[in-house]
C-alpha positions in Angstrom: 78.5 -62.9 63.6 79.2 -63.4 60.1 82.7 -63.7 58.5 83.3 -59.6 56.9 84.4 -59.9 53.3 88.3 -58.8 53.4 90.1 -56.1 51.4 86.7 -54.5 50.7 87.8 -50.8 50.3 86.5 -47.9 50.4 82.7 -47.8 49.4 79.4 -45.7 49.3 77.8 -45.4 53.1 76.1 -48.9 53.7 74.3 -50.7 56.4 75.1 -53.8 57.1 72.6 -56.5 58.8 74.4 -59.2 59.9 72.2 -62.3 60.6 73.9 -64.9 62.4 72.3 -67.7 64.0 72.9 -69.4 67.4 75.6 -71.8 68.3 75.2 -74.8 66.4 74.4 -77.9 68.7 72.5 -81.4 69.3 69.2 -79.8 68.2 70.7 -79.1 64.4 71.1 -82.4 64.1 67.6 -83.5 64.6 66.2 -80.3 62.5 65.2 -77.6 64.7 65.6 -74.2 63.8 67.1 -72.1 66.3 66.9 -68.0 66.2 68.9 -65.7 64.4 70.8 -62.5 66.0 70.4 -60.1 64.1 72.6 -56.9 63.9 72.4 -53.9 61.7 75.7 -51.7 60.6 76.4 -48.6 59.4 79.4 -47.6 56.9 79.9 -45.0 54.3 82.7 -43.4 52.3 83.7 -39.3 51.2 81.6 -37.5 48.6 82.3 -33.9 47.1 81.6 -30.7 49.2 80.5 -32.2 52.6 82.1 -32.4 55.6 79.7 -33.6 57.5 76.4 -35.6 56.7 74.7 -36.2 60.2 71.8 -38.5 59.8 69.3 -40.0 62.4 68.1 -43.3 61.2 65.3 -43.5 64.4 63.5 -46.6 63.8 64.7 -50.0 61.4 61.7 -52.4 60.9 61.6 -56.5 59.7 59.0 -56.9 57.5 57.9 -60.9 56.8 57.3 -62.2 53.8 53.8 -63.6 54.6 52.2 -60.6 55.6 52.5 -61.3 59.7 53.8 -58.7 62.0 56.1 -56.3 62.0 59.7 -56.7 63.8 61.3 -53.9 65.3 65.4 -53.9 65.0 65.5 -50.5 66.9 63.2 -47.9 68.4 63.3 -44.2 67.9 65.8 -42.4 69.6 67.9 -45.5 70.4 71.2 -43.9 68.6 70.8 -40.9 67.4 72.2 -38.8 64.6 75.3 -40.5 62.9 78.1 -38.8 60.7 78.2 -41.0 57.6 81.7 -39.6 56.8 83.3 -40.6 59.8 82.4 -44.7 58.7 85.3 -44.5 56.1 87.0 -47.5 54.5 84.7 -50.2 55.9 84.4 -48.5 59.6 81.0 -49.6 61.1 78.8 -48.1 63.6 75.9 -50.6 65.0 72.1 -49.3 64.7 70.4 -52.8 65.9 70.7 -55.9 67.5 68.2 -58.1 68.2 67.2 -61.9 67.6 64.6 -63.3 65.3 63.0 -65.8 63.8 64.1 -67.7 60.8 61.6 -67.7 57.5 60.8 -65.5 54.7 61.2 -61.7 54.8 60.0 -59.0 52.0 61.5 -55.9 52.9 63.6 -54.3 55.6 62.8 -50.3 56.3 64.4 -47.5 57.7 62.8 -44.4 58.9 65.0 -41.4 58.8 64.2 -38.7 61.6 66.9 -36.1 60.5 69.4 -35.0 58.5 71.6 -32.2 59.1 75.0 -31.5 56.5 78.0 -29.2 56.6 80.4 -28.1 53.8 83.8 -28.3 53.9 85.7 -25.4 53.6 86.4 -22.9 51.8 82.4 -23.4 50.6 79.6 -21.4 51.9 75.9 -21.6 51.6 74.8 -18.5 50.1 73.3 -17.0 52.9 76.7 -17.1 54.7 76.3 -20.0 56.7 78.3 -23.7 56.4 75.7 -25.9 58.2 71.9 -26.6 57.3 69.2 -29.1 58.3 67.5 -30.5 55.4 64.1 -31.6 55.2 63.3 -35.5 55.0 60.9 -36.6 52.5 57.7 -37.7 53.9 58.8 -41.1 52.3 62.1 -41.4 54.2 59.7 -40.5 57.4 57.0 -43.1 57.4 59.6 -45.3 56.0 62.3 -46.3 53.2 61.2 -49.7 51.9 64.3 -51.9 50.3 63.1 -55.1 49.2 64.4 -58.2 50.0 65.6 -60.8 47.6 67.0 -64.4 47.0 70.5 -64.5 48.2 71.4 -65.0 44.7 69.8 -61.6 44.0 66.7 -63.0 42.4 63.1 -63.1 42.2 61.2 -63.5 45.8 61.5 -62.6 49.1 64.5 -63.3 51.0 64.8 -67.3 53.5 66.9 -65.9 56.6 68.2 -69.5 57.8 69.0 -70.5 61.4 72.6 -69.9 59.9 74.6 -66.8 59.5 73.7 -64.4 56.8 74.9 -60.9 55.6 72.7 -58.5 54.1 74.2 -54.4 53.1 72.2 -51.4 53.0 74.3 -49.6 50.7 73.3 -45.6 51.6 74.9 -43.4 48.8 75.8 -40.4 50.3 77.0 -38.8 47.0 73.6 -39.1 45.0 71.4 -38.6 48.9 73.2 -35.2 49.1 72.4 -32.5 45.9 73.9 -29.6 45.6 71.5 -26.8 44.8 73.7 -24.1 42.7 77.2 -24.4 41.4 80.1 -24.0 43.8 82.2 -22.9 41.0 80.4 -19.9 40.2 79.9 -16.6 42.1 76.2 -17.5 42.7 77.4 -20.7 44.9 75.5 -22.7 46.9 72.1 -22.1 47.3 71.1 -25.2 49.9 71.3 -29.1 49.9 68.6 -31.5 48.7 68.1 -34.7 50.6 66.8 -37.3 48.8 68.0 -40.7 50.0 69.7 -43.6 47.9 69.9 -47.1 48.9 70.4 -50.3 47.9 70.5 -53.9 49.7 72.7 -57.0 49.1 73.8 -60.3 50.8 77.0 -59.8 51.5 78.2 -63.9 51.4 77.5 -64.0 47.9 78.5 -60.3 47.4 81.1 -59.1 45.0 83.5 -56.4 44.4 84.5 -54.3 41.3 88.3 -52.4 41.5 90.5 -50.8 39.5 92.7 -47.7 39.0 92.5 -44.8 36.5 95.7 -43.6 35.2 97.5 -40.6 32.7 99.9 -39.4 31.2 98.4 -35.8 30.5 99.8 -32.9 32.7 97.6 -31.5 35.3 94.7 -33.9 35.0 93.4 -35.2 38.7 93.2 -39.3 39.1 92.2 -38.7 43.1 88.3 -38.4 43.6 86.6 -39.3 40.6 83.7 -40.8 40.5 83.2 -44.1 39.4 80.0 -46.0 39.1 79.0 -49.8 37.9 75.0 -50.0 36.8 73.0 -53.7 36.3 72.5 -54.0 32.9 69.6 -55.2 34.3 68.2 -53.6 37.5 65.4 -55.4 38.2 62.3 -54.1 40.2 63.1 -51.0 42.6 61.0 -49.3 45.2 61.3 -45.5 45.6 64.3 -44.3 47.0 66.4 -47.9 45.9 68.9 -47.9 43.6 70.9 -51.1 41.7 73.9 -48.4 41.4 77.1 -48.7 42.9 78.9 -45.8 43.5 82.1 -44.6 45.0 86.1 -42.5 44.4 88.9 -43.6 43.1 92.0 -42.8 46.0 94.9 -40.5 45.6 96.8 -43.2 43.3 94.0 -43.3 40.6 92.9 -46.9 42.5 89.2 -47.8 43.4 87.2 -50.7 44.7 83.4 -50.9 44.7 82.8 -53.4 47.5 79.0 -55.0 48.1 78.3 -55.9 44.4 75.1 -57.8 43.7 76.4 -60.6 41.9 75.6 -59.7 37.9 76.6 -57.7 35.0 77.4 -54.4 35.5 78.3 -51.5 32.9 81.3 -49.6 34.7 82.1 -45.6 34.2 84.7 -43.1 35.2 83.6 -39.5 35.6 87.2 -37.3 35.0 87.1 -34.0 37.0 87.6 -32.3 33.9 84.8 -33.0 31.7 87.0 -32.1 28.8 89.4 -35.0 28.8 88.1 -38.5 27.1 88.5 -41.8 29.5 89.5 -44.5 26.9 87.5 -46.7 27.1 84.6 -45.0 28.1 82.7 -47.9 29.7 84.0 -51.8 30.7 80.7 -54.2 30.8 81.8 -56.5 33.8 79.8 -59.7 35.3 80.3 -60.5 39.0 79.4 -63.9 40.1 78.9 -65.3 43.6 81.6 -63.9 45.8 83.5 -62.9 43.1 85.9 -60.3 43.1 86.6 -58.5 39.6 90.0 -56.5 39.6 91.8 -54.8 36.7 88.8 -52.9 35.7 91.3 -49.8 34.6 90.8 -46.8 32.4 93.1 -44.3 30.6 92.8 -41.0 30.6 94.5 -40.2 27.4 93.0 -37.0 25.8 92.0 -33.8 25.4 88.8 -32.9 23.1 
């Protein structure tokens, strides 16, 4: 399997396919192309409210790029539900393993069979209860399609070489999972929408964003913000793909957005309490190839 990028933090809930090819021998030499093992790996990190986000990810499908057939990673039933918030701070859990072919591929797709959350406590659904099954979008059930790019994160589909290779299904929990109501008001929480949110890298030319928010003003929270890093260019997206990436900054005000698409990237910090300003408000940031981008800080320094 493929060297893991160190030190990458805590991120959003990803997949990660690893593609790595067969031993290399004599045969390299002379320019045959050997299969590729293929394995496909689940991670994800906290969002607000949940305390447990069981998902079912039944069936993950290979799609070539030249129209031919359809590879099956795993089949229905092969796992079974998952807790996304038990793959914390890079943990992994493996969906599929197989071995394929090397050559052109389009898309990769996931069909989710269920979905099932529970709040953490002291929050309730309005109807009394802490658990719910949600409903998938007939989308997410025929089949979430992320496309597959150069490695650079270009135009075109996406050469898997006889060679190890990386790719990371980023699955956001904290935009899949919407609150219906306001938990801070006596009306509370009404139910949870489930709308899934991905997005796909290669992980050997992958970056990283990270950072820390700080203050000096009494009573103001640096632990569990939200901080997110959008393309200034996102570049052409299927339903239910995003070019966002998401994620919290720790108890010390630190942070680290792990699986970056290599580009620029405007980079925000959402403060608890909406009114204190964040100075500065936004940091535009370029990632290159395997680059890791530290020191994006912020302040918070006021009160409006």
């Amino acid at each position: 399997m493929a060297r893991m990028k160190k030190n990458l933090g805590t991120g959003a809930m990803a997949l990660a396919v690893a593609l790595g090819a067969a031993a290399c021998s004599d045969s390299d030499a002379l320019g045959v192309r050997g299969p590729a093992r293929l394995t496909v790996l689940l991670t994800d990190a906290p969002t607000d409210y949940i305390e447990e986000a069981m998902v079912d990810i039944g069936r993950v499908v290979l799609v070539p790029a030249d129209s031919g057939a359809h590879i099956t990673l795993a089949e229905e039933g092969t796992n079974g539900p998952v807790n996304l918030l038990d793959l914390q701070d890079a943990a992994t859990s493996v969906l599929a393993e197989a071995e394929i072919q090397p050559g052109s591929y389009s898309q990769l797709r996931l069909i989710v069979q269920s979905a099932t959350v529970k709040l953490k406590a002291p929050h309730r659904f309005t109807d009394g209860s802490t658990q719910k099954a949600l409903t998938i979008p007939s989308g997410a059930q025929t089949g979430i399609k992320l496309l597959l790019r150069g490695s650079g994160g270009g135009d075109g589909p996406l050469e898997i070489p006889a060679g190890d290779l990386v790719l990371v299904v980023d699955f956001d929990a904290s935009q899949s999972f919407r609150i219906q109501g306001n938990p801070n008001t006596p009306a509370g929480i009404r139910g949870m929408h489930f709308q899934p949110t991905l997005r796909v890298v290669v992980l050997d030319v992958a970056g990283s964003i990270a950072g820390k928010v700080t203050t000096a003003l009494d009573s103001t929270r640096i632990d569990s913000l939200q901080v997110t890093a959008r393309p200034t260019d996102a570049g052409l997206l299927e339903a239910y793909q995003t070019s966002t990436a998401t994620g919290r900054t720790r108890a010390n005000g630190t942070y680290t957005l792990p699986f970056v698409v290599p580009g620029q990237y405007v980079v925000k910090v959402t403060p608890a309490d909406s009114t204190r300003d964040v100075d500065p408000d936004s940091i535009v940031v370029m990632v290159d190839l395997n680059e890791d981008q530290l020191g994006v800080d912020f302040v918070i320094d006021s009160v409006k």
